[in-house]
N, C-alpha and C positions, 0 to 999 in steps of 0.2 A: 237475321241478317246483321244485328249489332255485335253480336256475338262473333262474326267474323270478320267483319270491318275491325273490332278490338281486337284482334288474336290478328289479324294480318300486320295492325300498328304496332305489337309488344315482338311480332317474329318473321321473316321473309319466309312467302308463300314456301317456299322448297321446305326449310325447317320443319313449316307446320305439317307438311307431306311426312316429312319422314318420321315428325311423332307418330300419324295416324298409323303409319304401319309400326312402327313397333308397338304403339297400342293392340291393332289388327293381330300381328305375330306371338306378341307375349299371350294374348286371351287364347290364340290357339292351343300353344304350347301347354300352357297351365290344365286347359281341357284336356284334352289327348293324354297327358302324365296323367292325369289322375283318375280319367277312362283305364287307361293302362296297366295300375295299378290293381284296380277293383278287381279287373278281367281277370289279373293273375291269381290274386287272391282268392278271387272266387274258384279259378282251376286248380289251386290247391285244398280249396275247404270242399270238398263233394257234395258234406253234409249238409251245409247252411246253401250250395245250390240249389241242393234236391229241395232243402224247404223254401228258396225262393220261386221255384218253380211251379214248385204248388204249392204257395199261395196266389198266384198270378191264375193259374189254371183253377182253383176255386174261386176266386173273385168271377169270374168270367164264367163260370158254371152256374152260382149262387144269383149274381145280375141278369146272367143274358145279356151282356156288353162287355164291350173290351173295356178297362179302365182310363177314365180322363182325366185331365189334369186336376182336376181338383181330388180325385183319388188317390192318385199320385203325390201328393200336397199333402196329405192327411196321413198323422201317424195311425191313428188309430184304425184305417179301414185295409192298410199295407204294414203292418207291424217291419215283418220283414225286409221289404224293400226297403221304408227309412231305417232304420237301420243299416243293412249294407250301401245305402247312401251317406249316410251320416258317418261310416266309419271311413268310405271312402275319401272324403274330404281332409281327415286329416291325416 
């Protein structure tokens, strides 16, 4: 609550409105380009599909679960995925 009490005395309520959305807007944008990205890239590499594919389908064979976030997280159990995450980013 002080936190807004301060941020309403440094800016009028409207202002702070319309930072949130361009906060709100810019994080979408930034997301989606970079979803967008990947996606395409990846529709042009076949190769490194087919190997993300399965690996996601061997994980999931090999478990007996789908993977969760902390699989996800871990280079070493998704080689691949981090990677085409990782390249995705930049």
């Amino acid at each position: 609550m002080y936190v807004l009490i301060f941020l309403h005395w440094l800016m009028p309520p409207n202002t702070l409105f319309l930072q949130i959305v361009t906060f709100v807007v810019a994080g979408h944008e930034t997301t989606s380009g970079t979803l967008n990205f990947t996606l395409h890239e990846l529709s042009k590499a076949t190769h490194i599909q087919d190997a993300l594919r399965k690996e996601v389908l061997e994980f999931r064979e090999l478990n007996g679960r789908e993977p969760n976030f902390d699989d996800y997280m871990s280079s070493t159990r998704m080689p691949w995925l981090d990677a085409v995450t990782k390249e995705g980013k930049f």
